[in-house]
C-alpha positions in Angstrom: 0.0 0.0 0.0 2.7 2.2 0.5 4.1 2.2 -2.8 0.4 3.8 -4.2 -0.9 7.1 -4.0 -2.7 8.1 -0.9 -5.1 11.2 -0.5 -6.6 13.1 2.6 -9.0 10.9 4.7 -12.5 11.4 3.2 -15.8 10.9 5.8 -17.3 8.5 3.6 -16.2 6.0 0.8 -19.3 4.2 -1.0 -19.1 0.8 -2.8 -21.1 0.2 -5.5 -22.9 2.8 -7.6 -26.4 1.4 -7.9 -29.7 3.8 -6.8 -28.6 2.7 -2.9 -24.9 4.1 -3.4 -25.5 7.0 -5.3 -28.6 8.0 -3.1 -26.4 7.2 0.0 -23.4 9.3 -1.5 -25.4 12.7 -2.2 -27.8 12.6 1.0 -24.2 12.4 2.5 -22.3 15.2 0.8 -25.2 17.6 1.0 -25.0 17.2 4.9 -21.2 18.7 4.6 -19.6 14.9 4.8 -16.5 14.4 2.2 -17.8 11.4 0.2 -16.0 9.3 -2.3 -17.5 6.2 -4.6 -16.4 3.9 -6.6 -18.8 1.8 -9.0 -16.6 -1.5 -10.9 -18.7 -1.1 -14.1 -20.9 1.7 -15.4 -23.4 3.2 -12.9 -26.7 1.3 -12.9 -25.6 -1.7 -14.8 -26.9 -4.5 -12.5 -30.2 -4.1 -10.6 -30.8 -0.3 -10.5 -31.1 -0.6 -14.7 -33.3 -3.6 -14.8 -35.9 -3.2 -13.0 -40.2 -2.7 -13.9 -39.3 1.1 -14.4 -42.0 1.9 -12.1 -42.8 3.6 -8.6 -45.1 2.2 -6.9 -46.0 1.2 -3.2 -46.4 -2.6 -3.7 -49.9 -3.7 -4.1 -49.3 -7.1 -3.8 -46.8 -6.4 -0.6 -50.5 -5.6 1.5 -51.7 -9.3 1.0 -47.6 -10.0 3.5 -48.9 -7.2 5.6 -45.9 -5.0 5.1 -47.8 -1.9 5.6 -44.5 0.3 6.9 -42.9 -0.7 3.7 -46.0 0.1 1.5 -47.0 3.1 3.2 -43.3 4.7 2.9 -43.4 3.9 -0.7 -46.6 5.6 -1.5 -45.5 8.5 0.3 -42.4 8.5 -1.9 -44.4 8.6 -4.9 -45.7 11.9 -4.6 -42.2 13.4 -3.0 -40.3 11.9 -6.0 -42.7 13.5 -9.3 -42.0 16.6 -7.4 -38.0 16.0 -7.5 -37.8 14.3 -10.9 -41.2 15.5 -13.4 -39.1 14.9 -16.4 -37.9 11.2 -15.6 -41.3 10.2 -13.7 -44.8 10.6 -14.3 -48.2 9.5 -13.1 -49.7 6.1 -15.1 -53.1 4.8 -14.5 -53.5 0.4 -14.3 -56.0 -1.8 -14.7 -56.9 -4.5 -12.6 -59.3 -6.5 -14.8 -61.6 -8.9 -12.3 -62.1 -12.5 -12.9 -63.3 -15.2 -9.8 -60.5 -17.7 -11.0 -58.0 -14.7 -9.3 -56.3 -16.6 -6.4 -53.7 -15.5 -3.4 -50.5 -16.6 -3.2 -50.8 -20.1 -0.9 -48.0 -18.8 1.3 -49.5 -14.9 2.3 -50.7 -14.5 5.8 -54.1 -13.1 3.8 -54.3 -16.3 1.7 -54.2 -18.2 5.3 -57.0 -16.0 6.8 -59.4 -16.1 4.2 -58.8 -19.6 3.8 -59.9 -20.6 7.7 -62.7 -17.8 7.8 -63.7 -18.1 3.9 -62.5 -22.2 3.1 -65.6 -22.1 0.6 -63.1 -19.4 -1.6 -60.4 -22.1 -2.5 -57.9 -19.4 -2.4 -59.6 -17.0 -4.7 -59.9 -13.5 -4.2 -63.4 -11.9 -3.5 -64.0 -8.4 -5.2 -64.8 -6.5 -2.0 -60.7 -7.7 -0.8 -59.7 -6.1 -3.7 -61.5 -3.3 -3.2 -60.5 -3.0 0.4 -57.1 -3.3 -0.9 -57.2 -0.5 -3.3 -58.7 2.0 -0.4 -55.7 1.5 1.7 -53.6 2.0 -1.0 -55.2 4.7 -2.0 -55.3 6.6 1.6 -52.3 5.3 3.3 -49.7 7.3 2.0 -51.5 11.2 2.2 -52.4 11.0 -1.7 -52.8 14.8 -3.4 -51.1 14.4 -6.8 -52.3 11.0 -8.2 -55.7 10.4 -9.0 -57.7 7.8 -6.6 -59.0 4.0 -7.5 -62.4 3.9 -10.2 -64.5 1.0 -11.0 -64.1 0.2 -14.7 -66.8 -1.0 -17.2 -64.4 -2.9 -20.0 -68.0 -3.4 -22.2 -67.1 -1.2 -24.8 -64.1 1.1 -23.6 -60.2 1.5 -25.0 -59.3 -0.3 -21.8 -61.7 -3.4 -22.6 -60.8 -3.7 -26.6 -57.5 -5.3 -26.1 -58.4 -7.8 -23.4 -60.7 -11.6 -24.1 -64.2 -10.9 -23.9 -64.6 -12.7 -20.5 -63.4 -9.8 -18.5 -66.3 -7.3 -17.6 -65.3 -5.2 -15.0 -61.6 -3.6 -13.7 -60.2 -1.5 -11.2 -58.4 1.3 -11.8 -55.6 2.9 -10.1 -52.5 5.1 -10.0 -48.9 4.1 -9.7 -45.9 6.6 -11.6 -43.2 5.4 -14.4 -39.8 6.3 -13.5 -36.5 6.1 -15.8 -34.6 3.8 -13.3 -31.1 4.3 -14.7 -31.2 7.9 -15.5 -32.4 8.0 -11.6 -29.1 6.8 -11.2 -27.0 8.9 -12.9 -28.9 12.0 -11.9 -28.3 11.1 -8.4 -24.4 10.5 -9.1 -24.2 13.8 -11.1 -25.9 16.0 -8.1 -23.6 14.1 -5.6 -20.3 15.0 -7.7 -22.0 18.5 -8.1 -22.2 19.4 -4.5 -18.7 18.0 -3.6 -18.3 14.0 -4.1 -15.9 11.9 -6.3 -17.5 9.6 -8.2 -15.3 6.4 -9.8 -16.8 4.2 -12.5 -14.9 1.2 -13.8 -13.2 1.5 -10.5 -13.1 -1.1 -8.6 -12.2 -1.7 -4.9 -9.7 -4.7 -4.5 -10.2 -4.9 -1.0 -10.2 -2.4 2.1 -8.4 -2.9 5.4 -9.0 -1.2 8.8 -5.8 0.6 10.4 -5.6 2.4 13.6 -9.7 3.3 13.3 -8.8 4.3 9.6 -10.0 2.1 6.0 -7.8 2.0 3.4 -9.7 1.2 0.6 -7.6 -0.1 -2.8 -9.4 0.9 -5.9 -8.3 -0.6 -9.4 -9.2 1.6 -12.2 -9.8 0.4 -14.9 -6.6 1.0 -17.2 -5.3 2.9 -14.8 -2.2 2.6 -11.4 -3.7 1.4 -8.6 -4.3 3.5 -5.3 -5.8 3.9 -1.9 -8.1 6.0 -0.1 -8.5 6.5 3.6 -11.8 6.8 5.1 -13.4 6.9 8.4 -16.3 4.8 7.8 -17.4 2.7 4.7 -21.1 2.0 3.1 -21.2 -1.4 1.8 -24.1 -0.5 -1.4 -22.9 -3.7 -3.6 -26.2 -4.8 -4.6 -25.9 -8.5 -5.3 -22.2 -8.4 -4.2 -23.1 -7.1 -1.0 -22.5 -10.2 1.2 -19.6 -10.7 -1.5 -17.8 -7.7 0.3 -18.4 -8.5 3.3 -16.6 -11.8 3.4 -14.1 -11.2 0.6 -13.5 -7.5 0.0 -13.2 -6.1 3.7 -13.5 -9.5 5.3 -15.1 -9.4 8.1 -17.5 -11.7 9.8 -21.1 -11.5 9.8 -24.0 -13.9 9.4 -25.8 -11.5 7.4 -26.6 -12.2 4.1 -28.7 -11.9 0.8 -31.6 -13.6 -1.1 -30.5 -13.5 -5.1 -34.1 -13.2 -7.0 -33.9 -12.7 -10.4 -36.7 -10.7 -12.2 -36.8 -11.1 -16.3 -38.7 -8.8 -18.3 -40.2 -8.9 -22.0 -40.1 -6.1 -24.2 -42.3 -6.8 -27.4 -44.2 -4.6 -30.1 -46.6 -2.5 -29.4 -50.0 -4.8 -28.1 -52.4 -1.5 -27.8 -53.0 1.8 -28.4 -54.1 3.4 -25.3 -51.4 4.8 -22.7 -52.6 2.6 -19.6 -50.9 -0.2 -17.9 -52.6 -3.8 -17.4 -52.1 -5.4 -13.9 -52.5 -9.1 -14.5 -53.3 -11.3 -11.8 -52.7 -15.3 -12.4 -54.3 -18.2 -11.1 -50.8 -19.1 -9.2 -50.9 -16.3 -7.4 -48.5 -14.3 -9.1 -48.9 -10.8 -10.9 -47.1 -9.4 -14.0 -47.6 -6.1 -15.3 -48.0 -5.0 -19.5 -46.8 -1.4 -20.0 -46.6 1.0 -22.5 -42.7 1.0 -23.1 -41.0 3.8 -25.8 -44.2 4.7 -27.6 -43.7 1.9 -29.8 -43.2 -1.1 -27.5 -44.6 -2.8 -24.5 -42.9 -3.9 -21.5 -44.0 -7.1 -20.0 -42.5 -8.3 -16.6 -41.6 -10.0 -14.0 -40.7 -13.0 -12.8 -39.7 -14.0 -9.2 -36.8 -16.9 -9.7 -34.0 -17.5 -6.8 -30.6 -16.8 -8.5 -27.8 -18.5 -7.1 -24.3 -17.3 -8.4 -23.6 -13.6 -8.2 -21.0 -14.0 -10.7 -23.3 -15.4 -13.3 -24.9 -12.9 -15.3 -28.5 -12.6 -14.8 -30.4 -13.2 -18.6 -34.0 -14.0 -19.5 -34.2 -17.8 -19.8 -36.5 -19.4 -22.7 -38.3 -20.6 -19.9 -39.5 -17.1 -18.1 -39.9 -15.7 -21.6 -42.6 -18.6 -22.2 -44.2 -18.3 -18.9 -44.6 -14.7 -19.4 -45.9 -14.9 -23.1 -48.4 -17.3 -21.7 -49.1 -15.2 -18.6 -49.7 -12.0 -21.0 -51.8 -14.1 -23.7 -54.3 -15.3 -20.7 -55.7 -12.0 -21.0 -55.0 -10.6 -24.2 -57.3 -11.6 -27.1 -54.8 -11.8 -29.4 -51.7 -14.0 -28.3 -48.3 -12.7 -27.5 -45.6 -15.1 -29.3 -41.6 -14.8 -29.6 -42.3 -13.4 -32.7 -43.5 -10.2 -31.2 -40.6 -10.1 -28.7 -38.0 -7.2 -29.6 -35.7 -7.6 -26.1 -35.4 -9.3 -23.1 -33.6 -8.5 -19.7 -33.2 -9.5 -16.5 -32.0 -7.8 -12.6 -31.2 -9.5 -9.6 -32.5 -8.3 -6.6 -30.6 -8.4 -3.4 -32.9 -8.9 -1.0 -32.2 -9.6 2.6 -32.2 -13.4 3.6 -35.3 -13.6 6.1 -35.3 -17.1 5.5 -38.5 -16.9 3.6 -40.0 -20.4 1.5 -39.9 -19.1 -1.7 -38.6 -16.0 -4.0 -42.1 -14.2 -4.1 -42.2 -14.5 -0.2 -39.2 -13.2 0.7 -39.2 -9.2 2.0 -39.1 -6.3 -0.1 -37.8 -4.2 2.9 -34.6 -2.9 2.9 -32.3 -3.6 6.3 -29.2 -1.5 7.2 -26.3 -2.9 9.8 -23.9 -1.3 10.8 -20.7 -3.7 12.4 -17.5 -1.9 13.6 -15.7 -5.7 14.3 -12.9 -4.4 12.3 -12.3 -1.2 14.1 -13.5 1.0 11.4 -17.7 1.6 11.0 -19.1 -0.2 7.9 -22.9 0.3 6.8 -23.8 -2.7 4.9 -27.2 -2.0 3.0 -29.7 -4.9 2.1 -32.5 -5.4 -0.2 -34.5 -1.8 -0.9 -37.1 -0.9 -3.6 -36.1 1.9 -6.3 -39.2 3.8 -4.8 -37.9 3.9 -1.4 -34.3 4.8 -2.4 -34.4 8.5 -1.2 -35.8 7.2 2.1 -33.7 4.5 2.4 -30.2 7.1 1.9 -31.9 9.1 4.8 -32.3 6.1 7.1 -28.8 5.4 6.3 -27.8 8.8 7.0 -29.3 8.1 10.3 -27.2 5.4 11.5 -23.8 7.2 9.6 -24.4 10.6 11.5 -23.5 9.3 15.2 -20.2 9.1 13.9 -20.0 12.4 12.4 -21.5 14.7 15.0 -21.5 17.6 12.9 -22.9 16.3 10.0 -26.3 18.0 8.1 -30.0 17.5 8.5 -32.4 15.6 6.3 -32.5 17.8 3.2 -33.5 15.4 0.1 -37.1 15.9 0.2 -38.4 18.4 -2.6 -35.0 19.1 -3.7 -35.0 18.8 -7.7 -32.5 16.5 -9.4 -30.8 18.0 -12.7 -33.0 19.3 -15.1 -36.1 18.6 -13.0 -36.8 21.7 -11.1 -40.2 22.6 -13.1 -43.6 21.3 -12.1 -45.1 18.0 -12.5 -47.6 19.3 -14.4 -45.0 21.8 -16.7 -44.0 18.8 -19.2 -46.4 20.2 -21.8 -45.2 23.8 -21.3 -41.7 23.0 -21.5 -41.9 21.2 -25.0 -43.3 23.9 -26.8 -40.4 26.0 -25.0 -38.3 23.5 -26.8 -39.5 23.3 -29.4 -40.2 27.2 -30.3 -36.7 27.3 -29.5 -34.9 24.9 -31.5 -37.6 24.3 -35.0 -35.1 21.8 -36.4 -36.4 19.1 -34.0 -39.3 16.7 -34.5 -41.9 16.5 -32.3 -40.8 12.7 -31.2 -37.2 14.2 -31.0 -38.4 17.0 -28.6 -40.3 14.7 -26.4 -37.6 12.1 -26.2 -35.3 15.1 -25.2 -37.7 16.7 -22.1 -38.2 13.1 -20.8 -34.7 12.3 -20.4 -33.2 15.8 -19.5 -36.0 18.4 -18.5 -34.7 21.7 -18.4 -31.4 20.4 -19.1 -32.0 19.5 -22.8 -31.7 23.5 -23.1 -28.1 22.8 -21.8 -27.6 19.8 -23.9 -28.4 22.0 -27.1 -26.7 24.7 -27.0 -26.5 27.8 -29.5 -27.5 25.0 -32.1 -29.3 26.6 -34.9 -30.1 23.8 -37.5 -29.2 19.9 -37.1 -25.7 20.1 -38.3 -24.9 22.6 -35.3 -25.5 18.8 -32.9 -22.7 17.1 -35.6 -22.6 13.2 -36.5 -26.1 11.8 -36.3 -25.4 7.9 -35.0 -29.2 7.6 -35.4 -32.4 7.6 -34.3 -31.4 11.4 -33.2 -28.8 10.2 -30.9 -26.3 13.2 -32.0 -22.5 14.3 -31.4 -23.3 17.1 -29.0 -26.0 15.0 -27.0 -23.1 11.8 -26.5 -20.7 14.6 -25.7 -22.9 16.0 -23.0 -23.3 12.8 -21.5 -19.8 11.7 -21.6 -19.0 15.0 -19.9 -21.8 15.2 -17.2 -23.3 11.3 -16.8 -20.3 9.4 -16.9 -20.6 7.2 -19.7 -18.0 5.7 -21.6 -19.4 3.3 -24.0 -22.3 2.6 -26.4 -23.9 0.0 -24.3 -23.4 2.8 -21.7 -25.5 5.5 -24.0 -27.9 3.1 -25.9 -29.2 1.1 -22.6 -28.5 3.0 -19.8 -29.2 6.8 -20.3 -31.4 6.1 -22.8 -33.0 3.1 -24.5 -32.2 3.6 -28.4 -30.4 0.0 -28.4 -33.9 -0.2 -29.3 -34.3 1.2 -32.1 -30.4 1.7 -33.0 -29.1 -1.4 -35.0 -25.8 -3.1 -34.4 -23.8 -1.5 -37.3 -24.8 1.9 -35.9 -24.0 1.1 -32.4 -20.6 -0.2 -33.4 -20.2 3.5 -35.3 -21.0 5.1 -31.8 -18.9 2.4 -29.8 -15.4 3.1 -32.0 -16.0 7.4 -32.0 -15.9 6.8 -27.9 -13.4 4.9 -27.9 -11.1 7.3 -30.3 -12.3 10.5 -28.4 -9.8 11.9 -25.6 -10.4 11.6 -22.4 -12.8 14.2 -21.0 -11.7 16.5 -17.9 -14.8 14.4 -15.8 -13.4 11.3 -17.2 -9.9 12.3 -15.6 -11.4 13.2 -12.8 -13.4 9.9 -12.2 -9.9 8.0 -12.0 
């Protein structure tokens, strides 16, 4: 170690830069804490990039009883539009009502109903549902998102795509988020207000000295070196328990549920901008979204996932069961035909020792062990909705050892390019558009959803197309892969095309080679310097 360059002692040094590390790292530096973090890979490419792109309290989490968890996620809801309008946005579902609709065997509801109701077989009456719906509509303080409706599907938009045998629906609110762009805005807001952020950087191993960590990092292409910090946040993800045992080593029995969760994305299957909330005779639920204006995302799955190491990928088999799941409603069957993309996340949740994948919690638990001298917060499980709370709750247990450390301040406070209001998407893309009358109208709502008021920043003093330089398609320009080279910290196509954005999807492979070799010419950027 003493061969490698050292720096100052920072407060805090986060691992992994997931939504948990980079919400963790900017709560931190906005309370005055020196924060460093270093992701191994791009930011978001595990979980935080593959999940159901939603927020949303957890319907299905009621029938466990988890009503904390649910509650503080339908709280979140609300406090997140507010912080993010141009990555998230209200969506309306539909809960079409069949009597074949059965609980999960293993839910402490499904064991109620099934001593005081054994007539029911497991099925679910209408009035639960109902019931359900109330409380989700009232526990979190609801003001922005529109409450639960009874739905006539005789007839209606919401009816035409779905088998004749479904009459009647609920209808509820739940908000779309952009999950990796969530990411990246947090990371970019962190660095803003102080922090280092690393990607491709990873952290060999860390030892406690004298109450001190010395953390290795490895960057990528780059000499070795160490960083001293007075306390560590272990935000791994699916390699949390991984750092604990190999990376700082340090006994614990704590550990981590692997689930893996595969999605579908297919052509468009209808024409109307609502979301379907299947329920299957298993128990299970999958949800159909509208995905890219041209696509629909289909997902999830619940499977146990047992090697960290082993990339997580849609097998034949959840792609079938999902197809099938889908065409149980739909009139017209969904076949691989139709399927443009698969993907698939791990969750890390926390190992409660629960029977199966779907049983196992959704909360997220935080420990904090000083065995090794040194405080390390270890962080498992979490939702993507929960992630701001979740940083705070962290912040909680960090700040005894900083005394002088900021309050809560997260709450309300914009991300980049999202201080408008939630309701000022429609005003801000004729602003965009009067302002730049090159761009197409599919161009300048692409733009708003992924930058806000940044897409003004992202511009420039462009006059005509040519101003933005090389078009690698689908409008993915020069001057918009500049920008987020400079300010997002990506480095490669895959980076561009699948994580701040999803043109791999309508990009092909020739053009995403074109973008992959002009990266790799270009010179290292000041932030890119800066990041090793």
């Amino acid at each position: 170690m003493d061969q490698r360059e050292t720096h100052d002692v920072v407060d805090l040094f986060v691992i992994g830069g997931g939504i948990n590390g980079c919400g963790i790292a900017r709560d931190a530096v906005g309370r005055g804490l020196s924060v460093e973090l270093a992701e191994m890979n791009d930011l978001a490419s595990a979980t935080s990039s593959a999940s159901t792109k939603l927020f949303h309290g957890g319907l299905r989490y009621l029938e466990y009883w988890e009503v904390r968890l649910v509650r503080e996620a339908l709280i979140e809801r609300e406090t997140l539009l507010r912080a993010m309008p141009h990555i998230s946005w209200p969506m309306r579902f539909v809960l079409p009502y069949h009597e074949d609709m059965r609980f999960d065997g293993d839910t402490p509801t499904s064991k109620v109903l099934n001593i005081v109701m054994p007539w029911m077989k497991g099925r679910r009456p209408a009035w639960l549902i109902r019931f359900g719906l109330f409380l989700y509509d009232n526990l979190g303080g609801r003001k922005i998102l529109k409450g639960t409706t009874s739905l006539s599907l005789n007839g209606t938009p919401e009816g035409s795509p779905l088998e004749d045998r479904f009459q009647k629906a609920f209808e509820y609110s739940d908000c779309w988020i952009e999950d990796s762009r969530l990411v990246a805005l947090n990371a970019r807001d962190a660095q803003a207000r102080g922090a280092k952020i690393n990607v491709r950087t990873k952290v060999a191993s860390a030892e406690q000295i004298d109450g001190i960590w010395h953390v290795v990092l490895e960057p990528k292409g780059c000499t070795p070196r160490v960083v001293k910090a007075r306390m560590l946040v272990n935000a791994g993800g699916p390699w949390v328990e991984n750092i604990i045992r190999n990376t700082v080593r340090i006994n614990s029995t704590e550990g981590v549920r692997l689930v893996r969760g595969s999605h579908i994305v297919t052509r468009k299957l209808y024409d109307h901008d609502k979301c379907y909330f299947f329920q299957g005779e298993d128990g299970r639920i999958i949800f159909t979204i509208p995905y890219e204006t041209d696509f629909t995302l289909i997902g999830t799955t619940d499977a146990d996932h047992t090697d960290v190491n082993q990339k997580p990928v849609c097998t034949p088999e959840e792609q079938d069961y999902l197809l099938a799941f889908a065409s149980k409603y739909l009139k017209n069957d969904v076949t691989k035909d139709d399927v443009v993309w698969t993907y698939s996340g791990v969750r890390p949740l926390y190992n409660d020792g629960a029977s199966s994948a779907t049983a196992a919690t959704r909360d997220y638990v935080l420990k904090v062990d000083q065995s090794a001298g040194a405080p390390i917060l270890n962080v498992f499980g979490g939702k993507i909705t929960t992630y701001r709370r979740l940083a705070e709750t962290a912040l909680e247990k960090i700040t005894p050892f900083f005394p002088k450390a900021g309050k809560p301040w997260t709450a309300g406070v914009p991300l980049p390019g999202g201080n408008f209001p939630v309701d000022g998407v429609d005003a801000l893309t004729q602003r965009l558009a009067a302002r730049y009358t090159f761009l197409s109208p599919t161009w300048v709502a692409r733009l708003i959803k992924a930058y806000g008021l940044d897409a003004f920043n992202v511009l420039g003093d462009a006059k005509v197309e040519a101003d933005l330089g090389q078009n690698f398609g689908a409008n993915l320009t020069e001057r918009e892969v500049n920008w987020l080279v400079e300010n997002e910290f990506a480095r490669t196509a895959e980076d561009i095309v699948w994580r701040r954005s999803k043109l791999g999807l309508r990009l092909t492979t020739q053009e995403i080679d074109v973008l992959d070799a002009s990266l790799a010419k270009a010179p290292a950027t000041s932030s890119q310097q800066h990041a090793v």
